[in-house]
Every structure is written in C-alpha cells, then in structure tokens.
C-alpha positions in Angstrom: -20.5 -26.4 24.0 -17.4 -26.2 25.8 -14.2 -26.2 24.1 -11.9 -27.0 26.8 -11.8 -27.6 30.4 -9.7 -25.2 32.8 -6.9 -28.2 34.0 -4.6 -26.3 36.7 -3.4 -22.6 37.5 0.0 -22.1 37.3 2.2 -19.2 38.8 5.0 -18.1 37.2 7.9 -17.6 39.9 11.5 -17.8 40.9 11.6 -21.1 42.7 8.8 -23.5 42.4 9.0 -25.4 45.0 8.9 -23.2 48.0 6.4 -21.3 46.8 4.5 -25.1 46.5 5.4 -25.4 50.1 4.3 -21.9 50.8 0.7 -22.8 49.5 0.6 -25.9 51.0 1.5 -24.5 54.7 -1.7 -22.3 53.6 -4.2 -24.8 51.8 -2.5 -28.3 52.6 -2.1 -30.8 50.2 1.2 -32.5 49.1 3.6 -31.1 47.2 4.9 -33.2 43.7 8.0 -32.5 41.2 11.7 -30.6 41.6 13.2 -28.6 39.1 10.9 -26.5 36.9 7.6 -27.4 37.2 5.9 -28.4 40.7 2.4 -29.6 41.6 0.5 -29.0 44.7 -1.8 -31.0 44.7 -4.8 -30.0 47.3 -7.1 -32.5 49.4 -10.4 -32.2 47.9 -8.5 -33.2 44.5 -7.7 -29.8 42.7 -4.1 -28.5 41.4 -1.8 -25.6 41.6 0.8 -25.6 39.3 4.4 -23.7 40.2 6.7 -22.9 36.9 10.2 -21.5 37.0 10.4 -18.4 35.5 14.0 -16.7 34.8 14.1 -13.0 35.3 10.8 -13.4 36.9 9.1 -9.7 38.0 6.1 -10.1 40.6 3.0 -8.0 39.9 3.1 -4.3 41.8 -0.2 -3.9 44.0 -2.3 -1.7 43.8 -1.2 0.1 40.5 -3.4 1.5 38.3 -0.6 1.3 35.3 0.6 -2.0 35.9 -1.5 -4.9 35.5 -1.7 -7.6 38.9 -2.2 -10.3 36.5 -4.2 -12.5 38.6 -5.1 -13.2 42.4 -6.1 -16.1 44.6 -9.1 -15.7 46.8 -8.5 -17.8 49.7 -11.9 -18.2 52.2 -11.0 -18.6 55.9 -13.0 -18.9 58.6 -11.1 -16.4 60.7 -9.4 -13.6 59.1 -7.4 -12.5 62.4 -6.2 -16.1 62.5 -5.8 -16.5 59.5 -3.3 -13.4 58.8 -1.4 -14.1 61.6 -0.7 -17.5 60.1 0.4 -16.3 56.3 2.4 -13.6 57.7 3.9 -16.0 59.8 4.3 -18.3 56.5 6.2 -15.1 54.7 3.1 -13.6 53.0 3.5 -9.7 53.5 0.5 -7.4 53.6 -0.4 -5.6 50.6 -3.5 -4.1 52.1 -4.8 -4.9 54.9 -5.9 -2.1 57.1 -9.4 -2.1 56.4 -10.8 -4.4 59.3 -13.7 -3.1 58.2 -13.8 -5.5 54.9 -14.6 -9.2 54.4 -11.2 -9.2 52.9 -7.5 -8.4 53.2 -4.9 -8.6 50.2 -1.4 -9.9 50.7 1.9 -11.2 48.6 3.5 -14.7 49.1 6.9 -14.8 48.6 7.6 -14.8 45.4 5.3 -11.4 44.9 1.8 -12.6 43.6 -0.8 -11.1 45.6 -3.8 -13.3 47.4 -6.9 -12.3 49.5 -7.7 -13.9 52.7 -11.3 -13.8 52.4 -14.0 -14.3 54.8 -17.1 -14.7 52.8 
C-alpha cells in the first residue's frame, strides 16, 4: 500500500515565473501565481511547480563529482524542430552533438538540465 501520492515537481530557481513561462513556451499550459511559488499547470491536467530559491546554484552537467539533481525528459516528435525551438526559448545545449541518439541534453535558463527525447 501506498503511502503517498507524488502531487507536483518543483524546481528550485532564481525567478519563478519566467522559468514557468519558459516551460510553458515548451509544454503549454497556463501559467498561475507571482512571487515565490508559481504553477504551470499543463493541458492534459499535470503540474510543475517553480519556487524561489535565494542564492540558487544550478546543477553542473556532466560532472561525475557533482550531483545533477534531477532532469526532465521531454518526448518530441522531431528532435531537429524541436531544438531549434528551446534554443530559440533560451535553453542552451549541454550535449547535444550525438545526432546519432534518440536524445539530446540541454539547460533552461535558470541551469537545470532537460532532454529532448524522441522515444
């Protein structure tokens, strides 16, 4: 039995609400909230959460001493397309060479890195 369910994800970051209007330029859905905390909340009913966090140091990627903390895997249909449109949103490419892989990893603006992920 269960002991909890998981409610929303929240990132950590220097200013809430652009990076919940980042994500939303990437995953739609309507942005909710001002100061501290801000929702995003997503079309097909699920939540990210965005909380201010003073003094706020994004994860390094890749670094084998550091930890990343967590990622997003974002599927997309076209991965070309796709990159062009987060870069063009302020992502930068954290690796992303490989056009090899199914995948390609990436930081939004505030530092957190994501995959675009065609899977």
């Amino acid at each position: 039995m269960a002991v909890a369910e998981l409610g929303v994800v929240v990132l950590d970051c220097p200013d809430p609400r652009a990076l919940a209007h980042f994500y939303a330029d990437v995953l739609g859905g309507t942005v909710e909230g001002e100061g501290d905390w801000v929702d995003l909340k997503l079309p097909d009913g699920r939540a990210l959460a965005f909380q201010a966090a003073p003094g706020f140091v994004p994860p390094k990627w890749p670094a084998p001493d550091d930890s990343q903390q967590f990622h997003l895997d974002l599927t997309v249909p076209d991965l070309d397309a796709a990159e062009k449109a987060v870069l063009e949103l302020g992502a930068r490419p954290l690796d992303a060479e490989d056009r090899s892989r199914t995948f390609r990893v990436y930081a939004d603006p505030a530092g957190h890195p994501f995959c675009l992920c065609a899977c």
